[in-house]
C-alpha positions in Angstrom: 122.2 106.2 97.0 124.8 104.0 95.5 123.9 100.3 95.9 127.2 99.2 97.3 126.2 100.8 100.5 122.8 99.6 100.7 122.1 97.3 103.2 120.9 93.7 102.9 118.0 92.6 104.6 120.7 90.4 107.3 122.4 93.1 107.3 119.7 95.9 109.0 118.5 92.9 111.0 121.9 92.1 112.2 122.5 95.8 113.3 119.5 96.5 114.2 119.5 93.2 117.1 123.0 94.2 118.1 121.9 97.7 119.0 119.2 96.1 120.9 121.1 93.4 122.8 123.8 96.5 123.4 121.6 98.5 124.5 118.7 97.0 126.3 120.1 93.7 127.4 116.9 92.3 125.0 116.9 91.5 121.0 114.0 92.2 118.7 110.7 90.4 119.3 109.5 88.2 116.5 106.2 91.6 116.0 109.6 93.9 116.0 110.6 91.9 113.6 108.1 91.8 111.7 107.3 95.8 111.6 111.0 95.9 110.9 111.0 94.0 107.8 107.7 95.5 106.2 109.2 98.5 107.0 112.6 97.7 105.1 110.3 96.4 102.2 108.4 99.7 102.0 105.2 98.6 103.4 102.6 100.6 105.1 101.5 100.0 108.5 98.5 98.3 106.5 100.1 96.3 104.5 102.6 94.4 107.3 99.3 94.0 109.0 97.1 92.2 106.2 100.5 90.3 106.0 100.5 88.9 109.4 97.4 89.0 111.0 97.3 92.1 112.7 95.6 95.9 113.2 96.7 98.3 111.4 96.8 100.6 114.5 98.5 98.1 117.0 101.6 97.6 115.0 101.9 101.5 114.1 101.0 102.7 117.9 102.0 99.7 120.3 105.0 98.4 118.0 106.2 100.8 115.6 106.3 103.8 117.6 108.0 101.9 120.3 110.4 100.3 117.9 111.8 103.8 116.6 111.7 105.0 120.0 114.1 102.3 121.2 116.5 102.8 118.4 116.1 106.3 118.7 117.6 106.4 122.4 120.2 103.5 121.5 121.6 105.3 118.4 121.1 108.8 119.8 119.5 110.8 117.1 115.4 110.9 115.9 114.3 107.5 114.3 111.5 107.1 111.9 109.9 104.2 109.8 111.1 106.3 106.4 114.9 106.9 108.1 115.9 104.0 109.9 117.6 102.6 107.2 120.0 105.0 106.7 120.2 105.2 110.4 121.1 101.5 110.4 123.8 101.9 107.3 125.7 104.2 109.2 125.4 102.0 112.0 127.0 99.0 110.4 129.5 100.6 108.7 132.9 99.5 110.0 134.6 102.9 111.0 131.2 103.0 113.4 131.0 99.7 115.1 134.7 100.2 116.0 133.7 103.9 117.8 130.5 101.6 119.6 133.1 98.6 120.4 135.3 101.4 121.6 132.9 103.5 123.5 129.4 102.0 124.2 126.5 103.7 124.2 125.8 104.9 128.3 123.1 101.7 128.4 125.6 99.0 126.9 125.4 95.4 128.7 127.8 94.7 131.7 128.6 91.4 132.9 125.6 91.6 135.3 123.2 91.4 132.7 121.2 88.3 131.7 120.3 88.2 128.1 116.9 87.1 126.9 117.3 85.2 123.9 114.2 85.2 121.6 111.5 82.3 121.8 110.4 79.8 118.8 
């Protein structure tokens, strides 16, 4: 993949809490996070948890799993640890955030909403 449209770390988090906020009224929690970033390192689900304190098991089952499920409904298409970068690129390309400013996914905020904005 040519490096000009790899994504920065601020970059996949960036897209990756918009999608959230857009589409669940919620951004990433600090654990989502953290799977997130391992995961945009390369790390195993072993490794992200030696890092920070964690099972091995509870961030692949109660975070990971939940985490590409999330972004899989948001972005509409299958979601995995080993594609959601690509997933995210295409995301934050320009041509498609102005097709999601222009027509929101079926979940996107209304005014109703209250945001929860994340703790620490």
């Amino acid at each position: 993949m040519n490096s000009q449209l790899d994504l920065s770390w601020s970059q996949t988090k960036e897209s990756a809490d918009r999608i959230f906020a857009q589409n669940t009224g919620k951004y990433l929690s600090d654990i989502e996070m953290k799977v997130l970033l391992g995961s945009w390192e390369g790390k195993s689900y072993e490794k992200i948890a030696k890092s920070y304190g964690y099972s091995a098991e509870y961030l692949n089952i109660d975070v990971g799993k939940k985490l590409w499920h999330k972004l899989s409904e948001a972005l509409g298409e299958k979601i995995t640890k080993k594609n959601f970068k690509e997933a995210l690129r295409r995301f934050a390309s320009p041509e498609l955030r102005q097709f999601f400013n222009t027509n929101p996914p079926s979940k996107t905020l209304n005014a109703t909403t209250n945001l929860q904005f994340p703790e620490g």
